[in-house]
LOPA-945280 format. One record per residue (C-alpha): residue number from 1; residue in three letters; x, y, z. Coordinates in pm, whole numbers. Layout:
REM LOPA-945280
{pt NUM,'ALA',{X,Y,Z}} ...
REM end
This chain:
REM LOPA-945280
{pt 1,'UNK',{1180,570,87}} {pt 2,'UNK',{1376,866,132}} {pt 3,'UNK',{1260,1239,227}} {pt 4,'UNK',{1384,1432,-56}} {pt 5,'UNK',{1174,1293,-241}} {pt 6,'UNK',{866,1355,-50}} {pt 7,'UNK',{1039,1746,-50}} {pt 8,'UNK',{1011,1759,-435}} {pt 9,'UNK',{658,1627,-419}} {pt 10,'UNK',{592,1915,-143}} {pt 11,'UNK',{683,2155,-387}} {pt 12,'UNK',{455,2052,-655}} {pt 13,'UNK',{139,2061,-465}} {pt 14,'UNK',{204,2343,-233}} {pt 15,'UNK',{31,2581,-511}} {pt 16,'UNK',{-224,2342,-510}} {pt 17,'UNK',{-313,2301,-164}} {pt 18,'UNK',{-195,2590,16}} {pt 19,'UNK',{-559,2815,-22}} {pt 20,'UNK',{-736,2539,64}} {pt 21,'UNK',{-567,2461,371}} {pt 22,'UNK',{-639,2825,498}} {pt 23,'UNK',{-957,2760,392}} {pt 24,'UNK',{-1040,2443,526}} {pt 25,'UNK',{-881,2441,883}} {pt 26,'UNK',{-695,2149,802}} {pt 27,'UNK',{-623,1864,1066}} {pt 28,'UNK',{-435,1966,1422}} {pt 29,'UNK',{-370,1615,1485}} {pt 30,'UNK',{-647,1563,1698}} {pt 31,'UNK',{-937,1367,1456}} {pt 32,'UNK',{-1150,1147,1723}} {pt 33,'UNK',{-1226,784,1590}} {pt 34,'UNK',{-1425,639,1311}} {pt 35,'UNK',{-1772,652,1418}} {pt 36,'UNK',{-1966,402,1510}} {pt 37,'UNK',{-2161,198,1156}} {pt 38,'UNK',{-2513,294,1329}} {pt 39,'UNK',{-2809,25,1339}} {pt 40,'UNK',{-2995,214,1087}} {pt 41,'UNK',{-3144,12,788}} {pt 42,'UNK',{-3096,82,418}} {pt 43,'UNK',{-3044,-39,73}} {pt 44,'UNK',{-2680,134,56}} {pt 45,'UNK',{-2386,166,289}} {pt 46,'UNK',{-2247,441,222}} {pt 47,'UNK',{-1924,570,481}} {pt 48,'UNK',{-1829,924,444}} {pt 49,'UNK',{-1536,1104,541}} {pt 50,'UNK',{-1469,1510,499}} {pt 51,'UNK',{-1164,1711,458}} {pt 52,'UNK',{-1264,1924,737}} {pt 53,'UNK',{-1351,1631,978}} {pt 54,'UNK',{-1685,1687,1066}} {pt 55,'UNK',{-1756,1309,905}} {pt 56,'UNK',{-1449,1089,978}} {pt 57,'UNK',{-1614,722,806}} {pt 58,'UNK',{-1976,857,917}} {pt 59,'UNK',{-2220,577,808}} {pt 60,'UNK',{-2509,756,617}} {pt 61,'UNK',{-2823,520,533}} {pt 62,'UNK',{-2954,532,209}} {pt 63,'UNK',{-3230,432,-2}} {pt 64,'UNK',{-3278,319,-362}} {pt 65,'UNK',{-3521,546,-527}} {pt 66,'UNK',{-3865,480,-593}} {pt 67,'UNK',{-3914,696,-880}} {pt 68,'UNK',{-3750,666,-1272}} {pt 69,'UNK',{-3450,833,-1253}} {pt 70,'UNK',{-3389,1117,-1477}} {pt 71,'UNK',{-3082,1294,-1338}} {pt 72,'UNK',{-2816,1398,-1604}} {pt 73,'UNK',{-2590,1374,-1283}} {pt 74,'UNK',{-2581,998,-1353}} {pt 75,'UNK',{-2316,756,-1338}} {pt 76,'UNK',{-2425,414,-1479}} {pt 77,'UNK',{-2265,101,-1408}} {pt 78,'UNK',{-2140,-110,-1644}} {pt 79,'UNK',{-2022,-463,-1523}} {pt 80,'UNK',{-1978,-615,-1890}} {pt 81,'UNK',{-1665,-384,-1858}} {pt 82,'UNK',{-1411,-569,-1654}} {pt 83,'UNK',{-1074,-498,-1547}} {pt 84,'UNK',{-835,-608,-1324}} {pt 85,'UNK',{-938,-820,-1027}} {pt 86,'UNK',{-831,-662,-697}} {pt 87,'UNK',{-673,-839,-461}} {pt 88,'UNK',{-647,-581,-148}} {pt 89,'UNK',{-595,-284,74}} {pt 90,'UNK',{-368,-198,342}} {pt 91,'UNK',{-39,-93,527}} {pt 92,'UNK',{276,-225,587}} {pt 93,'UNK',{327,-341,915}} {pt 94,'UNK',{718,-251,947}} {pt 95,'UNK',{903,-329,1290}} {pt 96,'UNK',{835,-2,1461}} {pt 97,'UNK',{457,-80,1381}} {pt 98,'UNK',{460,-363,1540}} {pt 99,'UNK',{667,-238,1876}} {pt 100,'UNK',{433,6,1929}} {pt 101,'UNK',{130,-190,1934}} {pt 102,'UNK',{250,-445,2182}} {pt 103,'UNK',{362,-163,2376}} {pt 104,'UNK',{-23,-96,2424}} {pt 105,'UNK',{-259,-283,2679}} {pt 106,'UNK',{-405,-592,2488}} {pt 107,'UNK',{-770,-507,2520}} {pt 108,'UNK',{-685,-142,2298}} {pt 109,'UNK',{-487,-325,2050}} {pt 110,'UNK',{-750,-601,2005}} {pt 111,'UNK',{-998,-325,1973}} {pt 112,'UNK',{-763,-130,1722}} {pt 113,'UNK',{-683,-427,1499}} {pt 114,'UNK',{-1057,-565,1501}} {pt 115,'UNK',{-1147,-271,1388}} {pt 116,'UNK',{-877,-247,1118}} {pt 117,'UNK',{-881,-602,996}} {pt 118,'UNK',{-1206,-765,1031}} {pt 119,'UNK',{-1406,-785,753}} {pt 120,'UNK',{-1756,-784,852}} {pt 121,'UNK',{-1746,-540,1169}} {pt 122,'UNK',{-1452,-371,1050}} {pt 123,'UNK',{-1278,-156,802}} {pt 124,'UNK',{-1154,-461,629}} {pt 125,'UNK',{-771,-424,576}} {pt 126,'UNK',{-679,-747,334}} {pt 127,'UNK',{-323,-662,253}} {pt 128,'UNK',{5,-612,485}} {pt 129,'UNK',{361,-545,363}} {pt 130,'UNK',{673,-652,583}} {pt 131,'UNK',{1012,-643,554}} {pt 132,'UNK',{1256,-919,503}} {pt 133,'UNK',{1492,-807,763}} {pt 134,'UNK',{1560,-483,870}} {pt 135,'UNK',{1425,-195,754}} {pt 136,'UNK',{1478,204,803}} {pt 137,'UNK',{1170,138,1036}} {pt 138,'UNK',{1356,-125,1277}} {pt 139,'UNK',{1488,-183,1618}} {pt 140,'UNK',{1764,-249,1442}} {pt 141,'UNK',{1995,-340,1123}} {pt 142,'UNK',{1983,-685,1093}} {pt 143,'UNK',{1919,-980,847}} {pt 144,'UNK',{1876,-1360,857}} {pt 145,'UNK',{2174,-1459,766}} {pt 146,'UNK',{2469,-1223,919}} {pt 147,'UNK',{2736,-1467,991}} {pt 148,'UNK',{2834,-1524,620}} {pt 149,'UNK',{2699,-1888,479}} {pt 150,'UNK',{2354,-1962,434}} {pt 151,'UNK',{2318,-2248,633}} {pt 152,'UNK',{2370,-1974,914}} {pt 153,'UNK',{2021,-1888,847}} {pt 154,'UNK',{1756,-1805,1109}} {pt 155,'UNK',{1456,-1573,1193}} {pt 156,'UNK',{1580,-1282,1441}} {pt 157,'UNK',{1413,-1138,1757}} {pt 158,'UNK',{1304,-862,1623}} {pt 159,'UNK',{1098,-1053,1415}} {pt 160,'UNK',{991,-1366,1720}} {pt 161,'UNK',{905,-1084,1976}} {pt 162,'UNK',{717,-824,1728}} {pt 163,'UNK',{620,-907,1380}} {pt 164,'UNK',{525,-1239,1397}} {pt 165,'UNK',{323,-1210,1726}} {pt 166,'UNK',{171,-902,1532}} {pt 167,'UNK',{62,-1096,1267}} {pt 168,'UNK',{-74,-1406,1421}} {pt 169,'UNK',{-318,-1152,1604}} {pt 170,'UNK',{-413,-1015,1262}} {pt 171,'UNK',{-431,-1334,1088}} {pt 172,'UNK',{-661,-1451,1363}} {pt 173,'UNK',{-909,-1123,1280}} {pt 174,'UNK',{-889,-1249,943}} {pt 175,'UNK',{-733,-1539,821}} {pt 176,'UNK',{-783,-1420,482}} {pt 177,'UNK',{-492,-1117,473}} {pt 178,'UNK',{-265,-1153,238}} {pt 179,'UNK',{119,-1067,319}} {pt 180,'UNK',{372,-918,106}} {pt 181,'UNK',{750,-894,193}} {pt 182,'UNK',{1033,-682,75}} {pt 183,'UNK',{1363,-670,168}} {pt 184,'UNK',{1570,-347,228}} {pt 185,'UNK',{1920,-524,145}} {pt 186,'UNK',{2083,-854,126}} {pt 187,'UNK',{2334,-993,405}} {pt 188,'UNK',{2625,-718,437}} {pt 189,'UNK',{2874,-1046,309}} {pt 190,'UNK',{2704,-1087,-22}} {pt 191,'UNK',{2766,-722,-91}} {pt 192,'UNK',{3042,-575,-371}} {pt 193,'UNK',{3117,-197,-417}} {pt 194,'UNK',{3042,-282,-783}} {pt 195,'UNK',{2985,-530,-1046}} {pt 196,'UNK',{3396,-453,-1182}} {pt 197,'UNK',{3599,-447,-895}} {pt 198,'UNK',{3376,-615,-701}} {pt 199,'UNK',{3591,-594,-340}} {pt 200,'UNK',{3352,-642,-42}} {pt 201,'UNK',{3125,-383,70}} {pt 202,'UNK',{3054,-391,463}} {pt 203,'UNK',{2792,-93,508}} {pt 204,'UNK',{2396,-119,535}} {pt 205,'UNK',{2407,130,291}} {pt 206,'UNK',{2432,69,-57}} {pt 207,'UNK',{2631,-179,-236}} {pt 208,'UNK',{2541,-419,-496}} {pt 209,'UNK',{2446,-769,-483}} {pt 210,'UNK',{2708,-984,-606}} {pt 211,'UNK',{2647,-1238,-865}} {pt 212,'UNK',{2843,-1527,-732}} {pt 213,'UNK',{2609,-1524,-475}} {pt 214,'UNK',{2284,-1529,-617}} {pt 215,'UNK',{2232,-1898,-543}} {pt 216,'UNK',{2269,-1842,-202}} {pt 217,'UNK',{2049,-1531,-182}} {pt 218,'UNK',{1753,-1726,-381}} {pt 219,'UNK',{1799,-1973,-102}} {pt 220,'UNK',{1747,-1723,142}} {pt 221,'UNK',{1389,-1592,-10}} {pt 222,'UNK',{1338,-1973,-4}} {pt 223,'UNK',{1460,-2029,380}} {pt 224,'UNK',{1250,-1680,454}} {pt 225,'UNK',{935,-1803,288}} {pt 226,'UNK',{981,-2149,484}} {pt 227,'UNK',{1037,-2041,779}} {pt 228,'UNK',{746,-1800,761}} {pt 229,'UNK',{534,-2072,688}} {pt 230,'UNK',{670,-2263,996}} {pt 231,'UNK',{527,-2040,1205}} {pt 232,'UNK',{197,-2056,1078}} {pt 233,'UNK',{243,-1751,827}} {pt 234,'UNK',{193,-1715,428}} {pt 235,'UNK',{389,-1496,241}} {pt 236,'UNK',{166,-1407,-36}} {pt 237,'UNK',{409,-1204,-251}} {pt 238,'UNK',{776,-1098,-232}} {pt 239,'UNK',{932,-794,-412}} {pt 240,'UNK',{1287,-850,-476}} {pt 241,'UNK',{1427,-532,-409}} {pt 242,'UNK',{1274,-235,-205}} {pt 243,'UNK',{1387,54,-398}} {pt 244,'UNK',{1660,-87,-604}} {pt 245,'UNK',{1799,256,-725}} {pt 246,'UNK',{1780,415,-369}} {pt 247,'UNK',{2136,396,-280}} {pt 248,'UNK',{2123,630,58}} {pt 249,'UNK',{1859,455,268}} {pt 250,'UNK',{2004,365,599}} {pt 251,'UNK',{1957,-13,472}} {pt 252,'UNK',{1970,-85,109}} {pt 253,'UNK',{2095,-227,-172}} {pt 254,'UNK',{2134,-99,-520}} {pt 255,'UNK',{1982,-337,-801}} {pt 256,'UNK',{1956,-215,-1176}} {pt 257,'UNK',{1707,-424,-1374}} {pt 258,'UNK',{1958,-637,-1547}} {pt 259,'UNK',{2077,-747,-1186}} {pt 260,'UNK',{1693,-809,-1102}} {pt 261,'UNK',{1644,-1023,-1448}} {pt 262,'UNK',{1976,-1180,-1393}} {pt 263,'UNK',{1897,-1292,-1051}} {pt 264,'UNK',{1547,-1402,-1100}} {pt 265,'UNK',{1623,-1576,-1422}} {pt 266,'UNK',{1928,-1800,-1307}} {pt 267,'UNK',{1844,-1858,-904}} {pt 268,'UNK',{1547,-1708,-765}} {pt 269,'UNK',{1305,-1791,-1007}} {pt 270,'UNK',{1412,-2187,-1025}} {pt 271,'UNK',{1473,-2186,-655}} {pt 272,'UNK',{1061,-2087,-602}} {pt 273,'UNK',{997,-2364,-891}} {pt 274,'UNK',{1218,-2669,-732}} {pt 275,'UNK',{1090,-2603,-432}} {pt 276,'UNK',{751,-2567,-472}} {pt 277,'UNK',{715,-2187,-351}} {pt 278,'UNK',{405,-2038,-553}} {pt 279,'UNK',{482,-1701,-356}} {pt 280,'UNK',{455,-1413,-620}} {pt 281,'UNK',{767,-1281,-716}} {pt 282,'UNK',{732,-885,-799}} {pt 283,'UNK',{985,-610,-941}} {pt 284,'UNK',{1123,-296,-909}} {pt 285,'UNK',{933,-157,-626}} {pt 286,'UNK',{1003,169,-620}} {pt 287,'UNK',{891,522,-830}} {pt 288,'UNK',{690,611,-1093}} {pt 289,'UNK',{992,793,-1225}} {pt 290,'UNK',{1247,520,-1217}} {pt 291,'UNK',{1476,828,-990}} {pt 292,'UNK',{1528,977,-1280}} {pt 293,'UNK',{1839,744,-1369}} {pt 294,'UNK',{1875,708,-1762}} {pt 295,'UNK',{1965,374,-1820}} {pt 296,'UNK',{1686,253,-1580}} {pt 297,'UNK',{1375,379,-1699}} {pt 298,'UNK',{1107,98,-1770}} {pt 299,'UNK',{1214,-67,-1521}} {pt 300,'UNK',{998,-380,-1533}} {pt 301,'UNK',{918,-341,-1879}} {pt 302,'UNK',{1292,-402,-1938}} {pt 303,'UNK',{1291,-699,-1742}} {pt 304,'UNK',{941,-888,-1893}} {pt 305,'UNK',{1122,-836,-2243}} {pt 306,'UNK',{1347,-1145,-2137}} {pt 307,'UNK',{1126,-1431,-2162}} {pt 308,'UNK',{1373,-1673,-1895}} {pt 309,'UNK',{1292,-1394,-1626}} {pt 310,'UNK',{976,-1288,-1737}} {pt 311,'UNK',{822,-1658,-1692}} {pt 312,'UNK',{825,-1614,-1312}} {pt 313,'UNK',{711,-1300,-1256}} {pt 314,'UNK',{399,-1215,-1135}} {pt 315,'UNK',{432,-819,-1229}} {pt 316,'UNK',{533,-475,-1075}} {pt 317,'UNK',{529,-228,-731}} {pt 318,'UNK',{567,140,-756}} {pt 319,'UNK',{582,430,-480}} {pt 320,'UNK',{437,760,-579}} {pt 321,'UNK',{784,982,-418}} {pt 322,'UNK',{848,1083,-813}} {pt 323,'UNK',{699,1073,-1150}} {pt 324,'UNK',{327,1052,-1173}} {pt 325,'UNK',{96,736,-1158}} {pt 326,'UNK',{22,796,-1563}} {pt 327,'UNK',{354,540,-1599}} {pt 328,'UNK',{111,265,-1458}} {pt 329,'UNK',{-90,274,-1757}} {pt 330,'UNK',{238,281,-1998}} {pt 331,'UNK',{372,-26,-1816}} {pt 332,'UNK',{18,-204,-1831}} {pt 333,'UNK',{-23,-144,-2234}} {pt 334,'UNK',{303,-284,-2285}} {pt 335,'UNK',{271,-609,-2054}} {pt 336,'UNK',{-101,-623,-2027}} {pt 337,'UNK',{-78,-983,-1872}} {pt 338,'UNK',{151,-868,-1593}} {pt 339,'UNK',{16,-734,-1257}} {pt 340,'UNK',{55,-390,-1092}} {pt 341,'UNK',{80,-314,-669}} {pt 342,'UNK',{106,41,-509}} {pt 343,'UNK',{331,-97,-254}} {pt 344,'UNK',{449,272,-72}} {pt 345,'UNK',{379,588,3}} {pt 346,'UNK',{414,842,339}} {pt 347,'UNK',{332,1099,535}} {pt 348,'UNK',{546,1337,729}} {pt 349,'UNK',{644,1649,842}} {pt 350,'UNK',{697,1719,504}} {pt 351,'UNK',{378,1958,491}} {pt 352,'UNK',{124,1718,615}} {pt 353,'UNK',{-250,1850,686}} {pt 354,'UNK',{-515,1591,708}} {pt 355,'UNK',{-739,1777,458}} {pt 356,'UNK',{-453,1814,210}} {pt 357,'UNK',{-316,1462,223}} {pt 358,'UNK',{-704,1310,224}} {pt 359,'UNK',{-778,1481,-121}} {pt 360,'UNK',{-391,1391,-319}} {pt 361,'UNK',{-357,1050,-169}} {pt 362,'UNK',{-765,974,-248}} {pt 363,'UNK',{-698,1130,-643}} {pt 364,'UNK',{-352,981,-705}} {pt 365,'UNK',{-285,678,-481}} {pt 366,'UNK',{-598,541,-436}} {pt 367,'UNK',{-836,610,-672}} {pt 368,'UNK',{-570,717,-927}} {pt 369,'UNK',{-363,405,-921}} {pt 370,'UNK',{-659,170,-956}} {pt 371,'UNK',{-786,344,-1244}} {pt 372,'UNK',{-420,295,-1413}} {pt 373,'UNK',{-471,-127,-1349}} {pt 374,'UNK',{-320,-162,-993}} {pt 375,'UNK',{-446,-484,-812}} {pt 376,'UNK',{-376,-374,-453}} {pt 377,'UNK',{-286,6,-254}} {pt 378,'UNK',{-80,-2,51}} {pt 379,'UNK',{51,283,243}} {pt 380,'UNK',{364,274,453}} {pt 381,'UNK',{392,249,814}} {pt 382,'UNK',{93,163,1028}} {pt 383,'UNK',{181,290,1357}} {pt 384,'UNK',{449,513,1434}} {pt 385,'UNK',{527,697,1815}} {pt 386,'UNK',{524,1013,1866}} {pt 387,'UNK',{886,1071,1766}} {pt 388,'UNK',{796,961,1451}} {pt 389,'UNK',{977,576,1502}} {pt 390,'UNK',{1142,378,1644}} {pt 391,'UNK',{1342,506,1330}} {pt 392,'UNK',{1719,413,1232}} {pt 393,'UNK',{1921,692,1220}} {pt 394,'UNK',{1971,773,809}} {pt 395,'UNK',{1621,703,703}} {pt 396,'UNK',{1333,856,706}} {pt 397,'UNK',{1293,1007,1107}} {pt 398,'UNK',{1014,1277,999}} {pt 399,'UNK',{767,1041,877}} {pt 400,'UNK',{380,973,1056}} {pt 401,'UNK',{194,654,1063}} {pt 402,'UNK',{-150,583,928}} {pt 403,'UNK',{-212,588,1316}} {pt 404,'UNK',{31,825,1536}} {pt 405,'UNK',{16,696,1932}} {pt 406,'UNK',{103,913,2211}} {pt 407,'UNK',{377,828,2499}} {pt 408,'UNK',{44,685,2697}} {pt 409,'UNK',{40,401,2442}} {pt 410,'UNK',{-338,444,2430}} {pt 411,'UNK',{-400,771,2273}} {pt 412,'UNK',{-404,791,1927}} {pt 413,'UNK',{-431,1021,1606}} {pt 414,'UNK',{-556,825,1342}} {pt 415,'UNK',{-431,1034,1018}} {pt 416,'UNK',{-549,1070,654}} {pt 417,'UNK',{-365,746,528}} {pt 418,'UNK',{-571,562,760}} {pt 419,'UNK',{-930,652,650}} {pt 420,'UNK',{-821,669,258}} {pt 421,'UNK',{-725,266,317}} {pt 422,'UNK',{-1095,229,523}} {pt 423,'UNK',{-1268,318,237}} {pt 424,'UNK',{-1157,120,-34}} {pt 425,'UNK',{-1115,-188,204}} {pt 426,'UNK',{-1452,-154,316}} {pt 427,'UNK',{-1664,-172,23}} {pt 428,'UNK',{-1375,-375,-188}} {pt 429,'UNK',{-1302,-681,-128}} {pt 430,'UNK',{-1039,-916,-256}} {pt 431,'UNK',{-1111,-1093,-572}} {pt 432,'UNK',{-1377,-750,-686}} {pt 433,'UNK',{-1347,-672,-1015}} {pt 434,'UNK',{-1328,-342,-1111}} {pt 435,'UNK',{-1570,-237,-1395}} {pt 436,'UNK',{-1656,19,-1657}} {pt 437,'UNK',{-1897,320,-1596}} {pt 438,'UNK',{-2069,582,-1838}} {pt 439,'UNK',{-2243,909,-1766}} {pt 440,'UNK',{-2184,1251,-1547}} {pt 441,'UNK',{-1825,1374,-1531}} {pt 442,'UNK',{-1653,1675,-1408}} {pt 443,'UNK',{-1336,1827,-1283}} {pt 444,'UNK',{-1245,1743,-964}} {pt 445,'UNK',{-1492,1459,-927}} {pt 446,'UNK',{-1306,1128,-947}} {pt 447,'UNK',{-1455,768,-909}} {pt 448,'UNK',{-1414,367,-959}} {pt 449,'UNK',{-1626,101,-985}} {pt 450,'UNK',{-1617,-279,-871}} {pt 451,'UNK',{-1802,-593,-886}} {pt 452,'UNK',{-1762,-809,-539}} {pt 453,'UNK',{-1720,-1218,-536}} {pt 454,'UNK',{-2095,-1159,-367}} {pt 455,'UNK',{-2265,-994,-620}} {pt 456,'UNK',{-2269,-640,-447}} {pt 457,'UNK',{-2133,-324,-619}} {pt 458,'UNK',{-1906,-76,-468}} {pt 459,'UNK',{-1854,247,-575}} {pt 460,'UNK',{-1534,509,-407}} {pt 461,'UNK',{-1601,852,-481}} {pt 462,'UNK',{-1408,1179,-393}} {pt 463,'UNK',{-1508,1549,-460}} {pt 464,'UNK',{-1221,1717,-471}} {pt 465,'UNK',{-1410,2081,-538}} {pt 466,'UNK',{-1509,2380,-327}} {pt 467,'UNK',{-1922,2258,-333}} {pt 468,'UNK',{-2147,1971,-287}} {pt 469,'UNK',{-2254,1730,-568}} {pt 470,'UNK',{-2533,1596,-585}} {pt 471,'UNK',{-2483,1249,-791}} {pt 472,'UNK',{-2698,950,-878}} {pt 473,'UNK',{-2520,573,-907}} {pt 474,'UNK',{-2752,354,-1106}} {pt 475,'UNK',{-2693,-42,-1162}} {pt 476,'UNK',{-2909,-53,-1437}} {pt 477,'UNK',{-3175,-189,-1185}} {pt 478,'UNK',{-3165,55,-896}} {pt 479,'UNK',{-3032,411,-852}} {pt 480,'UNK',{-3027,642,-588}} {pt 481,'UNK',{-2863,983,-503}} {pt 482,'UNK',{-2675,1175,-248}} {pt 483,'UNK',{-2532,1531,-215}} {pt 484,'UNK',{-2157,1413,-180}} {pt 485,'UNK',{-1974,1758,18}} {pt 486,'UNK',{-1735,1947,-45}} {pt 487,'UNK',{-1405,1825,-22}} {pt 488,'UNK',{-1495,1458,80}} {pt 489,'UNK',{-1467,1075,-3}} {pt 490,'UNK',{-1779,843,3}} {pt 491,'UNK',{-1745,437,-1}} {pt 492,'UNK',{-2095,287,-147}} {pt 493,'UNK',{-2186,-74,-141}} {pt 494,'UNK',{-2506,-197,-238}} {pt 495,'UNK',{-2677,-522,-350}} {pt 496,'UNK',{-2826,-568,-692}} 
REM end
């Protein structure tokens, strides 16, 4: 990720926004927590949150309605439409993340991630991104393998003291959480300055990967993976690059997609096969936009056209810094049996208001992606300080957390990206399908609808207008209604 541009994405929605925020008193920083789920009884949970703040994941009961309904505010249900199946919600989970919550006392963060990650009596959270190595949100630059030869390979401390002790608390919330991992570069001694002179590159920054070590670096996605698994962890899905055509993050590694089809085709790809690693390997992994670098746009598309590579990929990320979440659907039509993830996106000083950010990350990230075929949404980091880290110097030091923790390592400021997450991962849960709907629409009022493994529907809905709407959700069986305010998102789940 890198701030610029977040900048350029300020200045398109500054027109946008900027009335409303006057308008709207938007968030100081100081939203209390979700509140409690209530013992009341109904047909519907339905979880509300408001722009203004006055509901932050308020449970609402609600019952079906007893008469015909005859509202031509309708929205009917149609679960003989299916899409794609989801497979989760969540937030990555980076090294600062993890520092900060064992810096807290263990009763608050077993409180915090119950409440995050368990699926019954809490919000849910099903998917977690890491990264393989260091990242811009580290302790440190670092990667397995440092001393050049990959038999040299081993898991860090950064890792054995946070991450992993992180995650075994999670996993134990909820075994179920599936775990995607990305790495920001490749050790500094498989680096070249470029694929023609190819002279050694010794920087974090930048360089490329070179090819007569692609054997090696499959092996170390293998030895990662392995390793991982020795310690009582499953990595779900890998993405081989983060942001392969980011050259000036404080670690990274520049990757066109012939070097990503080239590598997976020839080592990574038949190192996961002849060793029996069914981890899912993903590509690209970074903007809607492809950077706006000529020779690199359609990415993945580029890559599934090669039928050696294309066998052992599962399908796509993208982060919403650039271009517009429309390219989802282009990518989809053209590789309809490959996957999509929304793998990244931040907050910051960049303009950040809590009623702002809760209405364009609902529309465009949430909502908006999963409406354009993406299986999972997951935001960046989970928990930064107060200082906005730990951070390495050269990436991104302005950025917030989902949750933002004080110096006390007990007070927190849980922002929009965390509530946006609670309310798909709520009422949606892995293997849900989404499915087709008919009926009332109008500008500013977006909505998606899913099918869950137990038979219950969800519903997410935001109105992103200046009034309440009143809508009714039928399942062809039952329907009820609710005045949905202003400004606001609403998670429904229901029975049939």
């Amino acid at each position: 990720m890198r701030v610029d541009y977040r900048n350029k994405l300020l200045s398109a929605l500054t027109g946008i926004f900027i009335a409303g925020f006057s308008l709207l008193g938007c968030g100081n920083g100081s939203a209390p927590a979700p509140e409690p789920p209530g013992s009341e009884t109904s047909d519907v949970d339905l979880y509300v949150t408001t722009a203004d703040q006055s509901h932050l994941f308020k449970k609402i009961p609600l019952s079906f309605s007893k008469k015909d309904n005859m509202s031509p505010y309708t929205i009917q249900l149609n679960p003989s439409e299916v899409f794609q199946e989801m497979d989760g919600f969540g937030a990555a989970m980076t090294g600062s993340s993890c520092f900060n919550l064992l810096k807290m006392r263990a009763d608050d963060r077993a409180k915090l991630l119950k409440e995050t990650f368990d699926p019954k009596d809490g919000m849910g959270y099903s998917y977690i991104r890491i990264s393989i190595g260091a990242s811009d949100f580290s302790l440190s630059e670092y990667t397995y393998c440092d001393t050049p030869g990959i038999e040299n390979f081993a898991l860090q401390s950064e890792d054995k003291n946070y991450v992993i002790p992180i995650l075994k608390e999670i996993l134990a919330i909820n075994p179920n959480v599936k775990i995607m991992a990305s790495p920001w570069t490749c050790p500094k001694w498989m680096k070249v300055n470029n694929l023609t002179e190819k002279k050694p590159f010794d920087s974090w920054t930048s360089g490329q990967l070179n090819p007569d070590y692609y054997q090696d670096y499959a092996m170390y996605f293998v030895k990662y993976i392995q390793a991982m698994k020795a310690e009582g962890i499953n990595i779900s899905s890998i993405t081989v690059q983060n942001e392969p055509l980011n050259r000036g993050n404080s670690v990274s590694l520049y990757m066109t997609w012939q070097e990503q089809r080239d590598f997976i085709k020839t080592a990574l790809g038949p190192a996961f096969r002849n060793t029996g690693i069914n981890t899912k390997i993903i590509v690209f992994d970074h903007n809607f936009n492809y950077d706006n670098v000529a020779d690199q746009m359609d990415y993945p598309i580029n890559i599934y056209k090669d039928a050696d590579a294309a066998q052992y990929i599962d399908g796509a990320g993208f982060h919403a810094y650039g271009g517009d979440k429309s390219e989802l659907l282009d990518v989809h039509n053209a590789n309809p049996e490959k996957n999509l993830y929304f793998t990244e996106m931040s907050i910051g000083e960049w303009g950040y208001s809590f009623a702002g950010d809760l209405m364009w990350n609902m529309a465009e990230v949430c909502i908006g992606t999963i409406n354009n075929w993406t299986k999972a949404v997951i935001v960046w980091n989970f928990m930064l300080d107060k200082n906005h880290g730990p951070n390495r110097p050269g990436g991104c030091t302005t950025c917030y957390g989902a949750i933002d923790i004080n110096s006390d390592y007990k007070t927190m400021t849980k922002n929009s990206h965390y509530y946006t997450i609670s309310h798909l991962a709520k009422v949606i849960k892995p293997g849900a399908k989404r499915i087709g709907t008919t009926g009332y629409k109008a500008n500013g009022l977006y909505y998606s609808a899913f099918l869950n493994p137990d038979g219950s529907y969800a519903v997410i809905m935001q109105n992103d207008t200046n009034n309440p709407v009143s809508i009714t959700l039928s399942d062809g069986e039952n329907s009820f209604a609710y005045s949905l305010p202003a400004k606001a998102v609403a998670s429904y789940k229901w029975k049939k």
